[in-house]
N, CA and C atoms as an extended XYZ file, in Angstrom:
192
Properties=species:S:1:pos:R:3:atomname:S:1:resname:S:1:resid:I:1 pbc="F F F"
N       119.536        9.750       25.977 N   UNK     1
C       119.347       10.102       24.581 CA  UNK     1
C       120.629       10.766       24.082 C   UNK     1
N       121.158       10.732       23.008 N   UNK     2
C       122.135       11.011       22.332 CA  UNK     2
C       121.536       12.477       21.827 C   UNK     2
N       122.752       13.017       21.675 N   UNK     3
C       122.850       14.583       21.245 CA  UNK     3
C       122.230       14.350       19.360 C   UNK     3
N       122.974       13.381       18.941 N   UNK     4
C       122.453       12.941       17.034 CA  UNK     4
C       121.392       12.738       17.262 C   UNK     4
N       120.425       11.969       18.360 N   UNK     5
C       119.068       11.263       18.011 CA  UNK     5
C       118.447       12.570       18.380 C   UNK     5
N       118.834       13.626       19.332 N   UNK     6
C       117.827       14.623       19.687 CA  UNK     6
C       117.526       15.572       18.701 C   UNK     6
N       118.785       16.059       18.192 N   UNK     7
C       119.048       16.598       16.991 CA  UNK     7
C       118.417       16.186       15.575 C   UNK     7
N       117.949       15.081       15.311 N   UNK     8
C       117.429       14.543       14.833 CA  UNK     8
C       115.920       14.859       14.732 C   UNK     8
N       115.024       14.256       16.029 N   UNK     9
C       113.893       14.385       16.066 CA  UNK     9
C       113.868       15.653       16.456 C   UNK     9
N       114.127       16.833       16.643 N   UNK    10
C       113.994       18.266       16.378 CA  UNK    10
C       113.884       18.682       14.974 C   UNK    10
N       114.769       18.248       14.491 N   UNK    11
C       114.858       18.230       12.570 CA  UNK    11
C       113.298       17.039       12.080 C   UNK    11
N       112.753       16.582       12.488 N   UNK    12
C       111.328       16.241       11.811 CA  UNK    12
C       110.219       17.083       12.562 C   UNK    12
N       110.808       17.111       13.544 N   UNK    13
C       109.023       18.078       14.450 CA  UNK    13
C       109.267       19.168       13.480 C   UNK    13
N       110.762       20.245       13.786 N   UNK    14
C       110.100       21.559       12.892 CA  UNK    14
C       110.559       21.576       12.249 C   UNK    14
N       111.369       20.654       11.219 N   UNK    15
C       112.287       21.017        9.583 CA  UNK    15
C       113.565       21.411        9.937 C   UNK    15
N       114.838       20.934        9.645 N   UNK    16
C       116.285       21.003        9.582 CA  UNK    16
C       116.602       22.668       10.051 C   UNK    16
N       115.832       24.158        9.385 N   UNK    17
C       115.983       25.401        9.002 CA  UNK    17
C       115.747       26.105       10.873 C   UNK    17
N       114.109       25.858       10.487 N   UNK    18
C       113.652       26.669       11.753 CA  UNK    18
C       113.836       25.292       13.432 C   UNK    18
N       114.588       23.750       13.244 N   UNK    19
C       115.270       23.459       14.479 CA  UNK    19
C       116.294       24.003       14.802 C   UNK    19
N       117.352       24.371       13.719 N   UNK    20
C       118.315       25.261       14.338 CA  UNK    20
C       118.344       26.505       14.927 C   UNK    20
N       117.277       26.806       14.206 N   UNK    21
C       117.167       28.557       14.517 CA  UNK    21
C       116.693       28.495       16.201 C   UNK    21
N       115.576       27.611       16.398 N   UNK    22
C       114.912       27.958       17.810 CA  UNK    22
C       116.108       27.312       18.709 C   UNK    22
N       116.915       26.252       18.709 N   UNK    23
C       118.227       25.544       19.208 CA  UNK    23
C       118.928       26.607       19.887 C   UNK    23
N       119.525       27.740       18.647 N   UNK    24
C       119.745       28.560       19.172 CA  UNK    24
C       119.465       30.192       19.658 C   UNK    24
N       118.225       30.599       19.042 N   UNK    25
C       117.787       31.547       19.316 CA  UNK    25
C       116.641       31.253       20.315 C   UNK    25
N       115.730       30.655       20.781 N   UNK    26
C       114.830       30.565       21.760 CA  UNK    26
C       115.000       29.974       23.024 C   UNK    26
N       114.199       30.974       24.008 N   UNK    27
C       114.830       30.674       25.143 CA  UNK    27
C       114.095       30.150       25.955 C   UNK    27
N       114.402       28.931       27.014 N   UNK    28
C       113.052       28.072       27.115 CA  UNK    28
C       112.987       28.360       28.757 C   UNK    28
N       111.880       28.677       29.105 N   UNK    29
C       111.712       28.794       30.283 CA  UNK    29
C       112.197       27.433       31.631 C   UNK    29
N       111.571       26.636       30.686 N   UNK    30
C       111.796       24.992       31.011 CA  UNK    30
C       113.214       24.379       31.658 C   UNK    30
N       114.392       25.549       30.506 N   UNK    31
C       115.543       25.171       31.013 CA  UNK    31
C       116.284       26.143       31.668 C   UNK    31
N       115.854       26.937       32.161 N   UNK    32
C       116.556       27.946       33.500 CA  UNK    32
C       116.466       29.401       32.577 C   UNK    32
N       115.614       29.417       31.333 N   UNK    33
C       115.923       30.510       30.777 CA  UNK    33
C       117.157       30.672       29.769 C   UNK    33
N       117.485       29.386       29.284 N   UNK    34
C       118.707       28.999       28.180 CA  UNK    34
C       118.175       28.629       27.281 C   UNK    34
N       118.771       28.749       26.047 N   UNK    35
C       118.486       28.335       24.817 CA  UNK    35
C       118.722       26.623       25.170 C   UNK    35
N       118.694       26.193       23.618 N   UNK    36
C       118.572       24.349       23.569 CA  UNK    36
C       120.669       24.870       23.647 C   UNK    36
N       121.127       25.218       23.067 N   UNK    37
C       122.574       25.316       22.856 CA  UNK    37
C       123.502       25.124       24.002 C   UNK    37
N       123.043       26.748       24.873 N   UNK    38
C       123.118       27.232       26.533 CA  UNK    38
C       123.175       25.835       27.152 C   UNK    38
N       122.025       24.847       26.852 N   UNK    39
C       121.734       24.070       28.111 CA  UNK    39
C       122.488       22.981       28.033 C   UNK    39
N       122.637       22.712       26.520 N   UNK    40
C       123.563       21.190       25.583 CA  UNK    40
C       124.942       21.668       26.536 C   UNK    40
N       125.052       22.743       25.867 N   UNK    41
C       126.672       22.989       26.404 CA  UNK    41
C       127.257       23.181       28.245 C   UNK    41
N       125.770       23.327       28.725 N   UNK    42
C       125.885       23.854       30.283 CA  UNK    42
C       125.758       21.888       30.356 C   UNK    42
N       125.590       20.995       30.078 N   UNK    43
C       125.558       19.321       30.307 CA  UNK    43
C       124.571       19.227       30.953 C   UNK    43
N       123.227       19.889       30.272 N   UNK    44
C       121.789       19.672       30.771 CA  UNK    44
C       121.529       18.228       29.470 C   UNK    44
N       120.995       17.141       30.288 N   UNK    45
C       120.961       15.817       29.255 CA  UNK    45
C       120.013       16.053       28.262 C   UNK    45
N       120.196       15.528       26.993 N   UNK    46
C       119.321       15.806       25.847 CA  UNK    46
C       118.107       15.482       25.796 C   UNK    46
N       117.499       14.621       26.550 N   UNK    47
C       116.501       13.868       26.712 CA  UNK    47
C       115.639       14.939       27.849 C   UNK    47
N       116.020       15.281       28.781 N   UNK    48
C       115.460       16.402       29.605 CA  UNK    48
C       115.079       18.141       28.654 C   UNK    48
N       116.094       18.169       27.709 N   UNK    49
C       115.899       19.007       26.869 CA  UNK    49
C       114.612       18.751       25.853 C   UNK    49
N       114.770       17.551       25.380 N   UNK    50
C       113.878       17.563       24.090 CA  UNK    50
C       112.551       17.474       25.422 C   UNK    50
N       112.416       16.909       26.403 N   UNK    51
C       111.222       17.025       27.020 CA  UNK    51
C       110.342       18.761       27.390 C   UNK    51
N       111.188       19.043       27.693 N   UNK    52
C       110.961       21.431       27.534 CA  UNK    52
C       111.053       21.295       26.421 C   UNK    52
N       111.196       21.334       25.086 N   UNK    53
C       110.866       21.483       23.482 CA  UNK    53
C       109.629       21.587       23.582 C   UNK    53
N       109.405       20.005       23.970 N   UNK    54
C       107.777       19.050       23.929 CA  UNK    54
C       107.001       19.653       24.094 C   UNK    54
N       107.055       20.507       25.798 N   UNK    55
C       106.213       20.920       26.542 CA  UNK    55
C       105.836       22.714       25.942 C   UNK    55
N       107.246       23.212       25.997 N   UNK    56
C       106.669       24.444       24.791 CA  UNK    56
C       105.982       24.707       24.069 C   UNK    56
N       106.399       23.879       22.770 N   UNK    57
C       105.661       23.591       21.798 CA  UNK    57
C       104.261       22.945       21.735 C   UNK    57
N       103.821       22.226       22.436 N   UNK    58
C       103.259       21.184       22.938 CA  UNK    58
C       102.858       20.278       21.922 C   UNK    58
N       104.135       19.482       21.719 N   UNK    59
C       104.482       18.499       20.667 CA  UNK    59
C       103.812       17.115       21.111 C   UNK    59
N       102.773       16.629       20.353 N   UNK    60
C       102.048       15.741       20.716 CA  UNK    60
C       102.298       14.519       21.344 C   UNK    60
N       101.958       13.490       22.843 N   UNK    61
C       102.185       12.489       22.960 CA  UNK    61
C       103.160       11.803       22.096 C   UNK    61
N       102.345       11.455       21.023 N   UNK    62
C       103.188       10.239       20.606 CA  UNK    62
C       104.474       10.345       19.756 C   UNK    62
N       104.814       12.041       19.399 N   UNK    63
C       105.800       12.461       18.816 CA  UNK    63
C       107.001       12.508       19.773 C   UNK    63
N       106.577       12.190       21.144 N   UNK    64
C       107.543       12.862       22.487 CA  UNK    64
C       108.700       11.993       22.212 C   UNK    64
């Protein structure tokens, strides 16, 4: 998955405002205890990321 397409479907699950905010202010257990930013930039793949979003949030099946 591409960094634009993840970025993307983060911007329709929670709105352009509050995807950035949690991107970089929330910290996901999922990914070692890093933000979405932390993990982009540590070359954790985007697709493994948006999957800990998913599971957080618990963003429905068919939105995954």
């Amino acid at each position: 998955m591409r960094i634009t397409v993840f970025r993307r479907l983060m911007a329709e699950e929670f709105g352009s405002g509050r995807a950035e905010m949690l991107a970089q202010d929330h910290v996901f257990s999922g990914l070692g205890g890093r933000t979405v930013e932390e993990a982009l930039s540590a070359g954790t793949p985007a697709k493994e990321i948006w999957r800990a979003v998913c599971v957080e949030f618990e963003v429905p099946p068919e939105r995954r």
